[in-house]
Each structure stands twice: as structure tokens, then as C-alpha cells.
C-alpha positions as CSV (number, residue, x, y, z in Angstrom):
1,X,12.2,21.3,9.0
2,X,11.2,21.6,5.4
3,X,8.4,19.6,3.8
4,X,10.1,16.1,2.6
5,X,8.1,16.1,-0.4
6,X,9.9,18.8,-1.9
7,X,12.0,18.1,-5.2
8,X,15.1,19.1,-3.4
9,X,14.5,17.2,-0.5
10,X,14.9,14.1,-3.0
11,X,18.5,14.5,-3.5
12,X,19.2,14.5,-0.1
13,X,19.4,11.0,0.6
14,X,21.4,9.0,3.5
15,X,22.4,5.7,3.3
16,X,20.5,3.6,5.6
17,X,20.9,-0.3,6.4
18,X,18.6,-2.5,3.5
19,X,18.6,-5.6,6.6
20,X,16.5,-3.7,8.6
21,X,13.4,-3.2,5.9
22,X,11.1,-5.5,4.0
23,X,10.4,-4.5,0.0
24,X,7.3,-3.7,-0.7
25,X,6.2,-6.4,-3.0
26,X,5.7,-4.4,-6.1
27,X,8.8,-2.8,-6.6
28,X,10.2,-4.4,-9.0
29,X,7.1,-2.9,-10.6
30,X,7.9,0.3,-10.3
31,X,12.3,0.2,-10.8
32,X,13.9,2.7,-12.2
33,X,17.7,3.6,-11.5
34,X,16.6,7.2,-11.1
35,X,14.4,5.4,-7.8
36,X,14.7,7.6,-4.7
37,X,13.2,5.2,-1.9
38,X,11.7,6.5,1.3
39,X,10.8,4.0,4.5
40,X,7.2,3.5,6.4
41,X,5.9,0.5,8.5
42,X,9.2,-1.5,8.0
43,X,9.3,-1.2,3.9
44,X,10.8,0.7,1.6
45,X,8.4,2.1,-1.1
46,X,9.2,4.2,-4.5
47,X,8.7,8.3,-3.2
48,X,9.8,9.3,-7.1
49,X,11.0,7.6,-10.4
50,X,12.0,10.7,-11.3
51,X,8.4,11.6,-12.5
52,X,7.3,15.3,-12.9
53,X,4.9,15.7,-9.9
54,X,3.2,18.2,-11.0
55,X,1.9,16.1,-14.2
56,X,1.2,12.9,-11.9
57,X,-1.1,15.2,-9.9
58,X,-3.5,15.9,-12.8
59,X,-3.7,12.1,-14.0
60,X,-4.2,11.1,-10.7
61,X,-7.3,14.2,-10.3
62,X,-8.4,13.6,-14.0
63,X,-7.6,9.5,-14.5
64,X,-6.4,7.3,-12.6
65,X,-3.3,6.3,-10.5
66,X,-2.1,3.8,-9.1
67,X,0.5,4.2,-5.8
68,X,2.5,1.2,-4.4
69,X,1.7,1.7,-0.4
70,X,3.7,-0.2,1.7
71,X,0.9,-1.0,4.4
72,X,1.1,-4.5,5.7
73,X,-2.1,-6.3,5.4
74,X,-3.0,-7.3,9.0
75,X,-5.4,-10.0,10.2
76,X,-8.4,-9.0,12.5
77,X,-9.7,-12.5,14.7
78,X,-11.7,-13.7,17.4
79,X,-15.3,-13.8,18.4
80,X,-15.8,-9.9,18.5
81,X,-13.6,-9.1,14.7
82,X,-17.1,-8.8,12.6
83,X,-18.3,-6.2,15.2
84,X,-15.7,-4.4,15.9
85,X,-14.9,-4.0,12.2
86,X,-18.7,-2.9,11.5
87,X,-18.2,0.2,13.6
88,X,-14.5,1.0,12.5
89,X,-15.5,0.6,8.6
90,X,-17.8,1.9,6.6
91,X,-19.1,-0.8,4.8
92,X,-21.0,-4.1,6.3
93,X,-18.6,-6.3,6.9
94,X,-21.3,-9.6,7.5
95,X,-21.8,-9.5,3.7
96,X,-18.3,-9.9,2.7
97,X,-17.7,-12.4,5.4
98,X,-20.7,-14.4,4.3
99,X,-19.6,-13.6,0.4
100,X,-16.5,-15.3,1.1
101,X,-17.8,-18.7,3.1
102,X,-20.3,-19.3,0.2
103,X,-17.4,-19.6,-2.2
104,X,-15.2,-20.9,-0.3
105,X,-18.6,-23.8,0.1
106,X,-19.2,-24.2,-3.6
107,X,-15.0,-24.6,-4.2
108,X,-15.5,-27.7,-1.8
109,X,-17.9,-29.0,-3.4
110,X,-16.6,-28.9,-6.8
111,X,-13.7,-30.8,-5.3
């Protein structure tokens, strides 16, 4: 089995049910009718936009890129989410959480 990033992989395409997948919100962003879309976590995603690779690769090493990922968000709860998310992440996680309550506060207040 070849690797599926290679440019002749991406004319081999099947036709696969869209009922079964989610679009990834952004894209519409991204459309082109040269789009070749893959599938990962449920969504389909842009793989190429008929873009030379080779060109994206240096203004994502020299710039900047941006990639629509088709990760859904999830939601972490409970008594135990702040420290179990302190030793899976790499920031402090209290600091956001804290962040977020204080403006969430002064929006009330305003209100």
C-alpha cells in the first residue's frame, strides 16, 4: 500500500456516501471544483485544491499556513477535568479557567 499523499493517489478517488459525514465547517472556505476531499473523525476535509505541494511546503516552513482540520472540539467535565487536563497539556490550565470566569463576571455585570 502506497503512501495516500502521493499526487497520484489523488486521482484515485471512490465515490463514497455524503449522509454518512459531517462538513468540516470551513469548507466553503477552501472550495474549489478541482477539490479532492479525504474523510477523518466523521468529516470530510480539503486533502488538495489542486495546489503544488511542493510550494505549500516552503510557505508553511518559511510563513505561515493555515490547514482546515476536521477535529471535533470535545468537552472535558466533572470535578477531576482541571487536573486531569493539567497533566495531559502543557500549559496551566487553572489560568485559563479562571481567565475565562472573570470575564464571563464583568459581562454580568455590565448587564
Amino acid at each position: 500500500m502506497g503512501n495516500h499523499q502521493e499526487l497520484s493517489d489523488l486521482k484515485k478517488t471512490i465515490k463514497i456516501s455524503a449522509r454518512r459525514f459531517e462538513e468540516s465547517p470551513y469548507i466553503e472556505r477552501t472550495y474549489s471544483p478541482e477539490m479532492v476531499r479525504g474523510v477523518y473523525a466523521g468529516r470530510y476535509f480539503p486533502m488538495s485544491i489542486d495546489e503544488d505541494p511542493i510550494k505549500k511546503y516552503w510557505l508553511l516552513r518559511q510563513k505561515a499556513l493555515i490547514f482546515d482540520v476536521p477535529e471535533k472540539p470535545i468537552e472535558i467535565s466533572g470535578p477531576d477535568a482541571i487536573p486531569f487536563l493539567e497533566k495531559v497539556l502543557t500549559r496551566k490550565i487553572i489560568n485559563k479557567v479562571v481567565s475565562e470566569v472573570e470575564k464571563k463576571a464583568a459581562e454580568i455585570e455590565k448587564k
